[in-house]
N, C-alpha and C positions, 0 to 999 in steps of 0.2 A: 484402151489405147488406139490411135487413131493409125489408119490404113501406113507401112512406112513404103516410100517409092526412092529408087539410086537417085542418087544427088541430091538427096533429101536432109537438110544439115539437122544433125540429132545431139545429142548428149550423151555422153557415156561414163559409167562410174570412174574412180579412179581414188586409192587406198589411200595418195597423197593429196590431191585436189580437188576432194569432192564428187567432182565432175571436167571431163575432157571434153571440148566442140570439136566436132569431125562431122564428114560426108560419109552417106551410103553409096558403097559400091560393088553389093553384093548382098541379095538377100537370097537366102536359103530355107530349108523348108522350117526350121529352126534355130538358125540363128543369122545374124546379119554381119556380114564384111565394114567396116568403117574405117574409112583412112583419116586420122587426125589432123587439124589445123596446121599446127604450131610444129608438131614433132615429124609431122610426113608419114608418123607409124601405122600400120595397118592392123586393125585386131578385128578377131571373131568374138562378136558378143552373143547370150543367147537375145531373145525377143524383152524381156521384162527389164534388160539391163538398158535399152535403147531407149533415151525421151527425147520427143521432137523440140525443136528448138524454135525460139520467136528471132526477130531479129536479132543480131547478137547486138548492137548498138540502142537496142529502146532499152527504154523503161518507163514503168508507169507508177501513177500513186498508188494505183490497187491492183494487186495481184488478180482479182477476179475478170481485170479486166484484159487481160495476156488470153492469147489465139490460144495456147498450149496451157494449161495450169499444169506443172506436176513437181515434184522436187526440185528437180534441175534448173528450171525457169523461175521457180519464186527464187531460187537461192542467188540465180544468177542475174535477179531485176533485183532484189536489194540488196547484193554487192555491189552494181553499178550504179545504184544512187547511193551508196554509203559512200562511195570514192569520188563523187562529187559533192559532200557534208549534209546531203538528204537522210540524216536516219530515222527517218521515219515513214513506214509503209504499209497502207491499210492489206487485211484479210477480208472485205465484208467490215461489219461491224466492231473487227481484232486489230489493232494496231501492234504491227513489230518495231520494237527503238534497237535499235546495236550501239552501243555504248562509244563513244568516239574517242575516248579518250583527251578528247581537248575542248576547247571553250568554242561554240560558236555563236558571236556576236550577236547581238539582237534575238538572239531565238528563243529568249525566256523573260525579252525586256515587256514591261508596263505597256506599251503600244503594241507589243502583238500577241499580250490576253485581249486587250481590249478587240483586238480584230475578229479574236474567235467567239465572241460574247455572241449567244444567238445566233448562233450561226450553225444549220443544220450540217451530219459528215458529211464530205463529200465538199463540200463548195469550195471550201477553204483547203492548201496542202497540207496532208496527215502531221496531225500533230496531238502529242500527249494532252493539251488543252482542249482541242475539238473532244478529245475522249470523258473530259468533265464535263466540257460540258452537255455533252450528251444523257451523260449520268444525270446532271442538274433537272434538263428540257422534260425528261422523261419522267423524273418524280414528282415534278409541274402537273404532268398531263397523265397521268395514269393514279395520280396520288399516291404511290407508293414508293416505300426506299427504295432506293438502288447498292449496287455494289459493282466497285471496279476492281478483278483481281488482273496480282501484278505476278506475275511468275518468270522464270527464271535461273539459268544458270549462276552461278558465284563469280563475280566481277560484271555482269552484264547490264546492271544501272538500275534494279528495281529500285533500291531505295531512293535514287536519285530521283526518279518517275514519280514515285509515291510524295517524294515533297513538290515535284511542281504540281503533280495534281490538287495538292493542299494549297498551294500558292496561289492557282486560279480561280477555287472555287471561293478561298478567305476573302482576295483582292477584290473578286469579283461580285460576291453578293457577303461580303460582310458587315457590319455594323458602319455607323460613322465615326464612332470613337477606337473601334480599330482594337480593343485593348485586346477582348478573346480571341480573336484572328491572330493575335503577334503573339499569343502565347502557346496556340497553336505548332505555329511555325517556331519557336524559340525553345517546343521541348525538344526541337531535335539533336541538340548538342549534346542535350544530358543523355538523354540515350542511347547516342551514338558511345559517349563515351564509356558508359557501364557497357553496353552489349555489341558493341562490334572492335574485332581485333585483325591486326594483320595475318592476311594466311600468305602461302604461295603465292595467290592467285589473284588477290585482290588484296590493297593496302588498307580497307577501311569495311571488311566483308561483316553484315550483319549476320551474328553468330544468333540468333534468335528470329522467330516470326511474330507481326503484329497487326491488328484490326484496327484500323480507327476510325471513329466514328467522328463525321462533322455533321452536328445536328440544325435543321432549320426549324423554324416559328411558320404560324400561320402565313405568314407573309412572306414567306421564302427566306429571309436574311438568316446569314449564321447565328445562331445564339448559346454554343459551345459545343463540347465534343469528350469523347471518352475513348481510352485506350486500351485495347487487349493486348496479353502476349502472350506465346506459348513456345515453348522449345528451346529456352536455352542453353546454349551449349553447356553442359557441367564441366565435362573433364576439362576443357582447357582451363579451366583456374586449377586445377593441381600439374597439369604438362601439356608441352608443346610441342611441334616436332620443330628440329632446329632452326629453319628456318621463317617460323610464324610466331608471333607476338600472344602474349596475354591480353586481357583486355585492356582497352586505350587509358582505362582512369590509373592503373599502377601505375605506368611510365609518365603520365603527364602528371600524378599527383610527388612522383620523385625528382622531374624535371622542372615544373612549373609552382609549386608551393611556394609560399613565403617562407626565408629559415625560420623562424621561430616555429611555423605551422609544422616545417623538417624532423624539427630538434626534438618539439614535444610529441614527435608521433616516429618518435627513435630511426626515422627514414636515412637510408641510405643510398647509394649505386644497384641498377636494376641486378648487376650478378652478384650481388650480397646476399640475395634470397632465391632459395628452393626453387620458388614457385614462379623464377623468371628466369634463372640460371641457367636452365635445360633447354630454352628456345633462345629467340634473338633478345638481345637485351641491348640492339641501337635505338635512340630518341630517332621520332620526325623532328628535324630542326633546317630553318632557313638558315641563309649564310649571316644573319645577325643574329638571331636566338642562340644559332650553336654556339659564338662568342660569349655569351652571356653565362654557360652554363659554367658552375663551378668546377672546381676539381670532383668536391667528394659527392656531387650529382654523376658522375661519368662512369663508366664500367674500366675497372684497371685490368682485369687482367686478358692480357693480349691474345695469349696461346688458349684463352679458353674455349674459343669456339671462333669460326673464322667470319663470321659476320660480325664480331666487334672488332675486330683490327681494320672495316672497311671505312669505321667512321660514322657519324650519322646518316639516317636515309633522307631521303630529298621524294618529298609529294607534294607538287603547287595547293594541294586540298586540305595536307595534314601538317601542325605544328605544336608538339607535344607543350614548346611552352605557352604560346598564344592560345592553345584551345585549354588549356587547363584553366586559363583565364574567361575565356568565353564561358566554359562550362562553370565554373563559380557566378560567373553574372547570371548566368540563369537560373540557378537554383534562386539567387535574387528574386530574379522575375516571375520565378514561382510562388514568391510568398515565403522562402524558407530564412531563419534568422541566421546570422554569424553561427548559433549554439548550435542549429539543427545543421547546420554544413561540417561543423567540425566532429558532430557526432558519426555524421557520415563518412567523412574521412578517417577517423580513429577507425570506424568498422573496416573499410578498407586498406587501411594498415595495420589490423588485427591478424587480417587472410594473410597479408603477409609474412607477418610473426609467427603465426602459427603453423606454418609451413617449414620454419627452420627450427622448430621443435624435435627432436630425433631421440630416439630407443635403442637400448641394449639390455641385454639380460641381466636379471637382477639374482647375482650370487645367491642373496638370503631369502631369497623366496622357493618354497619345498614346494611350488603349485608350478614353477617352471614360467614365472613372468617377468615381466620387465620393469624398468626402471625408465625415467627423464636423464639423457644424460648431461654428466656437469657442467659439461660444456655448452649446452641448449639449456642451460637452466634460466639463463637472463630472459629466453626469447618466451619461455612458460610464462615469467613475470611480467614482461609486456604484456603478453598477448593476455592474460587477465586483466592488468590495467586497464587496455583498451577496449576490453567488454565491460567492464566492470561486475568482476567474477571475482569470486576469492580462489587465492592461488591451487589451495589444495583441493579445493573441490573441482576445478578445471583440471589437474594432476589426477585425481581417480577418474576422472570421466574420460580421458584418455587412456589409461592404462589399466581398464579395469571392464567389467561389462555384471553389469545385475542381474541377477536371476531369483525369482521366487516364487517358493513353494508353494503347492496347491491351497487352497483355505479350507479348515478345516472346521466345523462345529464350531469350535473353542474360541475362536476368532480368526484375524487375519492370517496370512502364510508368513515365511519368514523369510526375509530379506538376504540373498549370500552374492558377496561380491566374488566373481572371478576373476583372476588374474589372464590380463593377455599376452600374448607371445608378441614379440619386435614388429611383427609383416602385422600382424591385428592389428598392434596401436596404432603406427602406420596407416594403418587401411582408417582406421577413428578419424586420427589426424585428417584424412582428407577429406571421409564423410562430414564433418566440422566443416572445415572450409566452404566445401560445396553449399552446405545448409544455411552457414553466415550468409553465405555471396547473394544465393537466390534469394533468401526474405531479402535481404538490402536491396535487390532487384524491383522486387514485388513493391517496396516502397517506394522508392522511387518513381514506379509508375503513378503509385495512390496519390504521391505528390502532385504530380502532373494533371491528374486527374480532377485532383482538387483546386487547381488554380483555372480549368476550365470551363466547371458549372453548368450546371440549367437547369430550371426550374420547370419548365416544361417544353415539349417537344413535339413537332407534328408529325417530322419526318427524317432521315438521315439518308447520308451518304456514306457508304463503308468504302477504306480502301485497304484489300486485303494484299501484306507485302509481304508474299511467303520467302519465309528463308530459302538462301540458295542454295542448291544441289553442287556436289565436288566428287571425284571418284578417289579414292584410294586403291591402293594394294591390299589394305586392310580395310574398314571399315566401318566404323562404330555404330551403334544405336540411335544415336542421333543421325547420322546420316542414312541409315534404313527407314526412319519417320520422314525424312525430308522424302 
């Protein structure tokens, strides 16, 4: 840190704001006197809490290029260009976006990728496009792949980033017929819908991380692409905490289904099932979709939790009935038939069935196990319908666990089913779920996958969109890997 002199204007921490501006008006042999700006307060800070400050009125496109670099100053040049709708601010080579929460105009339109085409950093203002294309210049001239990771807090816009980066690089050097570039961009719907759900923190939080790859030809042009995933959230398909959603495709598939698709896949209101009952069960709906919605699409009961007595939620980005509908066009545009969408949907209205599945002790069992009870017996018989399982055999593999005996000379061992206790079957019950959910996951990618080909390949560009980080009181396992 560089020499401090009185009247030296500095920065100073502050529990609520980061960072306080104030004057030196007292340096000591370890620690510094500083009378604040705003407040007139006077504190003693030690030497390490003190950064010196740039003008308080600049700001620049690059942090590298500020008199002072140190916390206080990057933080406080891209707060003053976020408040004039600059979110974007180069590190060097690293570009920071802060999420704006609003649309701003032109800044992702056709005319200003085109400005960023070729165009080395630095000439042009910091922008997510100069960053592809940078990616692009570089696998040009070094012949090798690149990758742009996208990292992140939870609400902070990676996924958003990650599709313009796809945006610029399709529009920009992809084919003339366009077709794998739009398919590109068109698998976002569907995996938005299987793998992100509302949390606290963000209305559309991707509950999973993903690699994708956009592959080029000798020639530079797009000529398809391929998708990783890793990490997706398990637990929330069996609980929520109350105010965060499951994932997007339940409520759009009981908001946004045609009845027939309702009736034959026994759907009901989100708090009719287990496995949505326990967090928020309001639709995203505009003020014309919410009109449309039926009665027995709507959650009845009022006193059940206090985010359905508020009504639908309102997000100009999400619309539980119009995206159920996007996301059905797209599995279209994937190549998937009417039969492969409705099978998809039976699976995902299996998770649900099988969630209101429920155990008690079974009198006539001397092993001390359980039973389906009578009352969850209809949602056993769905949720086999819906797999296409026979009833009873889905009934022991719930209520029961295999064990067998060592092999002996003679032949094999011998096969003994154990009885489970209520919290076991339970615990089946959701291990099931979880295990539907993620192959259904898995496929869906393969879908994806398979509608964007190639044959061969010279080079790619990766963009890695790591799931986003959240803190709890508690924890989970998944958020220990993030």
């Amino acid at each position: 840190m560089c020499a401090l002199n009185d009247n030296k204007p500095v920065w100073v921490r502050d529990n609520e704001h980061g960072f306080l501006l104030g004057k030196i008006t007292d340096i000591g042999s370890d620690n510094v006197t500083v009378k604040l700006n705003e407040s007139k307060k006077t504190l003693v800070v030690p030497y390490d809490s003190a950064f010196q400050a740039e003008e308080y009125d600049k700001d620049v496109d690059d942090n590298c290029a500020l008199m002072y670099l140190n916390e206080a100053t990057l933080l406080n040049n891209v707060r003053r260009r976020y408040k004039n709708d600059l979110i974007y601010t180069y590190v060097a080579n690293i570009l920071i976006a802060i999420n704006p929460y609003k649309e701003l105009l032109g800044l992702y339109s056709s005319d200003s990728i085109k400005r960023y085409n070729g165009k080395s950093l630095g000439i042009m203002p910091p922008h997510v496009y100069a960053i592809g294309d940078k990616a692009y210049r570089d696998m040009r001239s070094v012949k090798q792949s690149q990758s742009i990771i996208i990292s992140g807090e939870s609400g902070a816009g990676k996924t958003e980033s990650a599709k313009y980066v796809l945006q610029y690089l399709t529009e920009s050097y992809g084919a003339h017929n366009g077709q794998i570039e739009d398919r590109i961009n068109k698998s976002n719907p569907l995996l938005e819908a299987f793998g992100n759900a509302k949390t606290t923190r963000n209305n559309n939080s991707s509950r999973f991380g993903k690699f994708i790859e956009v592959h080029f030809n000798d020639k530079h042009r797009v000529v398809g692409g391929y998708i990783s995933h890793y990490l997706l959230e398990k637990s929330r398909i069996c609980v929520q905490s109350k105010d965060e959603r499951n994932y997007h495709i339940f409520y759009r598939l009981c908001a946004g289904a045609p009845e027939d698709i309702r009736s034959a896949l026994r759907l009901a209101s989100p708090d009719s099932f287990h496995y949505l009952n326990r967090g928020c069960t309001q639709y995203f709906c505009n003020s014309q979709t919410e009109k449309s919605l039926s009665k027995n699409r709507r959650s009845q009961d009022k006193d059940f939790l206090d985010c359905i007595s508020k009504g639908v939620l309102r997000d100009p980005q999400l619309d539980d009935v119009n995206d159920f509908k996007e996301c059905d066009q797209s599995m279209g545009q994937m190549g998937l038939t009417q039969q492969d969408k409705l099978n998809i949907y039976s699976t995902v209205a299996a998770v649900l069935h099988v969630g209101n599945i429920n155990f008690e002790d079974d009198p006539e069992s001397t092993k001390g196990g359980c039973k389906v009870t009578s009352t969850t017996e209809k949602s056993l018989s769905i949720t086999a319908d819906m797999l296409g399982l026979d009833q009873r055999d889905l009934r022991n593999a719930l209520i029961t666990r295999v064990l067998m005996t060592k092999t002996t000379s003679s032949g094999k061992g011998t096969v003994i089913p154990v009885p489970l206790k209520v919290h076991e079957a339970q615990n089946a019950r959701d291990a099931l779920a979880k295990a539907i959910y993620i192959r259904l996951f898995d496929q869906i990618v393969t879908f994806v996958n398979k509608s964007i080909p190639f044959s061969s390949s010279n080079s790619y560009i990766g963009i890695l969109d790591i799931a986003g980080f959240e803190y709890f009181p508690i924890n989970s396992f998944e958020q220990f890997c993030i």
